[in-house]
N, C-alpha and C positions, 0 to 999 in steps of 0.2 A: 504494500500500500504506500505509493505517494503522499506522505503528511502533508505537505500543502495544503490553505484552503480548508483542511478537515474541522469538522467541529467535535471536538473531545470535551468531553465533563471525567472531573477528577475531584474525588472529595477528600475533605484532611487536607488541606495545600498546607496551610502556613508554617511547616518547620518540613524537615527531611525528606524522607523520599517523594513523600507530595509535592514539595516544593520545586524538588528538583526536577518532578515528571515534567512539571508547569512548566518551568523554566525550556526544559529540552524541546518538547510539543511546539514552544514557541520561533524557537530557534529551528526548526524546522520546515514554519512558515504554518503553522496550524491554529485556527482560532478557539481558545481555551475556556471553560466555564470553569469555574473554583468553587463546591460548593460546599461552607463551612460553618463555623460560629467564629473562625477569625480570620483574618484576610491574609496575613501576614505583612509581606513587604514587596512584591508582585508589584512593579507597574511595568504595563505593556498595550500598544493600543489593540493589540490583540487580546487580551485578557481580561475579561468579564468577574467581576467577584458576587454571588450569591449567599448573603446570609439564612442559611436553611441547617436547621435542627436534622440531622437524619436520619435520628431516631422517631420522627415526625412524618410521619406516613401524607398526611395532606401538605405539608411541607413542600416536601421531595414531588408530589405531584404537581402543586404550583409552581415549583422551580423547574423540573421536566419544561410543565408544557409552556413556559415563558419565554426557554430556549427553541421552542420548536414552532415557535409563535414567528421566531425570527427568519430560522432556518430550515428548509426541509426534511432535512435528516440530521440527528447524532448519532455518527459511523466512530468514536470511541468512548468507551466509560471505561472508567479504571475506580473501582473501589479501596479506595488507600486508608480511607479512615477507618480509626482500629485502637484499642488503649488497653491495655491490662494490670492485673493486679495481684498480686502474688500471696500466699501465706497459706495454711492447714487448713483444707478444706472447711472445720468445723468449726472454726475459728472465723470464717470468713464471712462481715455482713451480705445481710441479701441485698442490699441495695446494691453493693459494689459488683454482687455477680448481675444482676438486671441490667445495668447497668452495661457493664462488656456487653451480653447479649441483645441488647439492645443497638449498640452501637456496630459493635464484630459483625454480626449474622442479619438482625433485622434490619438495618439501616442499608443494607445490601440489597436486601429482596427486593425495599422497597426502590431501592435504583434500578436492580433490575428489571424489576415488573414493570417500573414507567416508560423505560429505554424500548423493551423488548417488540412492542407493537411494531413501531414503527420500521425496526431493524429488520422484520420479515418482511415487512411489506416493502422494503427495497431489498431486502437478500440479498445485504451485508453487512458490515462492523464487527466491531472485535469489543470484546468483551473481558479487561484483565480482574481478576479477584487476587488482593495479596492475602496472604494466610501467613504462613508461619515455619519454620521446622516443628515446632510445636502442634502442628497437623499434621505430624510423622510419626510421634514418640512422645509417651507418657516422660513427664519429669516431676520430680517430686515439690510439692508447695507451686502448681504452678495447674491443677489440675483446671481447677474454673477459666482460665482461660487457655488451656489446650481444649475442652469442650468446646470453646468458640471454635475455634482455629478446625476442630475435625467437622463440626457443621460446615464451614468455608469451602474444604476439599471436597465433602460428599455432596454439595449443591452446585459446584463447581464442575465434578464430574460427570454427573448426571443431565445438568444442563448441555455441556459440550454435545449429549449426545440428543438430546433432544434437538436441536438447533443448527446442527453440522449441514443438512437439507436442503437447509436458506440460507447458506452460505455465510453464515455468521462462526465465527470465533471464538470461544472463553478457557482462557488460558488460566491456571492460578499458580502464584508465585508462593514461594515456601524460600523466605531469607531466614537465615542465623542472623545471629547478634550484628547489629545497624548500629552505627556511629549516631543514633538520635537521642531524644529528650524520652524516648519512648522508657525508658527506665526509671525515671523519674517515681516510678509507685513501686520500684524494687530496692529498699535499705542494702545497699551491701556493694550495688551494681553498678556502677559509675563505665559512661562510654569512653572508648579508647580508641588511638589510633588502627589496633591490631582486629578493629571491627571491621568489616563491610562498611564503605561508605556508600550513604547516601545517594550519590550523584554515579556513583559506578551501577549498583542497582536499577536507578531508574535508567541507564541506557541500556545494559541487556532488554527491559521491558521494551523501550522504545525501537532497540532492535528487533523484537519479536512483531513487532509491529508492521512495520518495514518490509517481513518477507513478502512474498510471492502469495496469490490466493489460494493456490493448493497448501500450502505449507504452513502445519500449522502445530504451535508450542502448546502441547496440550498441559503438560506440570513442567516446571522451573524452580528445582530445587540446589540454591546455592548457601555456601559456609566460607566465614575466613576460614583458610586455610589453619593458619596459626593463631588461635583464637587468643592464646594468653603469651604470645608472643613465641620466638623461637625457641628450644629447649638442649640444641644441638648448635655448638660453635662452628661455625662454617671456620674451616682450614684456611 
């Protein structure tokens, strides 16, 4: 796909890898919707900011069709917003699990369900869902929001096949540890160089974007290498 021109919606922008999607899409020549509760630091005349809740189901649909009011089609949504929180299952308020689920899983559906119509009825776009490694592998104190992250993959997969017909896309990505703010609800875990950054992630995305319309990235699972640095002195 020729990014040019495209109309992509991406929600989460304001810090990391949202930001950087934004950022790339733009630098691309794509016109960008940002749909969040913060803006960031985004100016572009290409760049649209939408304040929408998306855990807000009528939300997300006044925002959808506001964009579609404008434009015929949005040929990319990328689901980036995402927040977790860590500790003993039994120990863990309910609100803070509603909360991830709400935002992880439902706040997806309802992008997807609003995107999807019109995506068939031109028959195509592409479809990115980010999840996690944590939609790979149980880790301990980490359960309630691995629960999001395995909804993200089995809706993910499921759809890819429902969808493949009309020529639509949904790829879901599964990064390890991200040089973001995302840590910020884990005492212990402070971001580091030896992470994934940001800006390297969202251009795998943006290259998976990019290919060819038969070719298509069904799962995208990447890890730093060296997560807590080297362990072996290089000779």
């Amino acid at each position: 796909m020729n990014l040019k021109d495209r109309i992509a919606v991406v929600t989460g922008i304001s810090k990391g890898i949202g930001n950087a999607l934004c950022q790339q899409l733009l630098a691309k020549g794509s016109k960008v919707y940002g749909l969040g509760r913060n803006k960031g630091e985004i100016e572009h005349p290409n760049f649209t900011f939408i304040s929408c809740d998306i855990r807000n189901e009528e939300e997300v649909k006044t925002s959808i069709e506001s964009i579609l009011s404008k434009h015929s089609q949005i040929e990319i949504l990328i689901n980036n917003a995402g927040l977790g929180y860590f500790g003993f299952l039994e120990e863990m308020p309910s609100e803070q699990w509603h909360e991830m689920f709400d935002t992880n899983i439902n706040g997806m559906f309802y992008c997807i369900k609003a995107v999807l119509p019109q995506m068939k009825v031109a028959q195509t776009g592409h479809i990115i869902n980010i999840a996690s490694t944590a939609a790979l592998e149980g880790m301990p104190q980490v359960s309630a929001y691995c629960a999001t992250k395995w909804a993200v993959k089995g809706l993910s997969e499921s759809l890819f096949r429902e969808v493949r017909d009309f020529g639509i896309k949904v790829t879901c990505v599964y990064p390890g540890s991200t040089k973001t703010d995302f840590f910020r609800n884990a005492p212990g875990i402070k971001p580091h160089d030896y992470m994934l950054m940001p800006e390297d992630v969202a251009l795998g995305m943006i290259q998976a974007l990019e290919m060819p319309d038969n070719f298509h990235t069904v799962n995208w699972e990447i890890r730093p290498l060296q997560v807590k640095g080297p362990k072996i002195s290089k000779p």
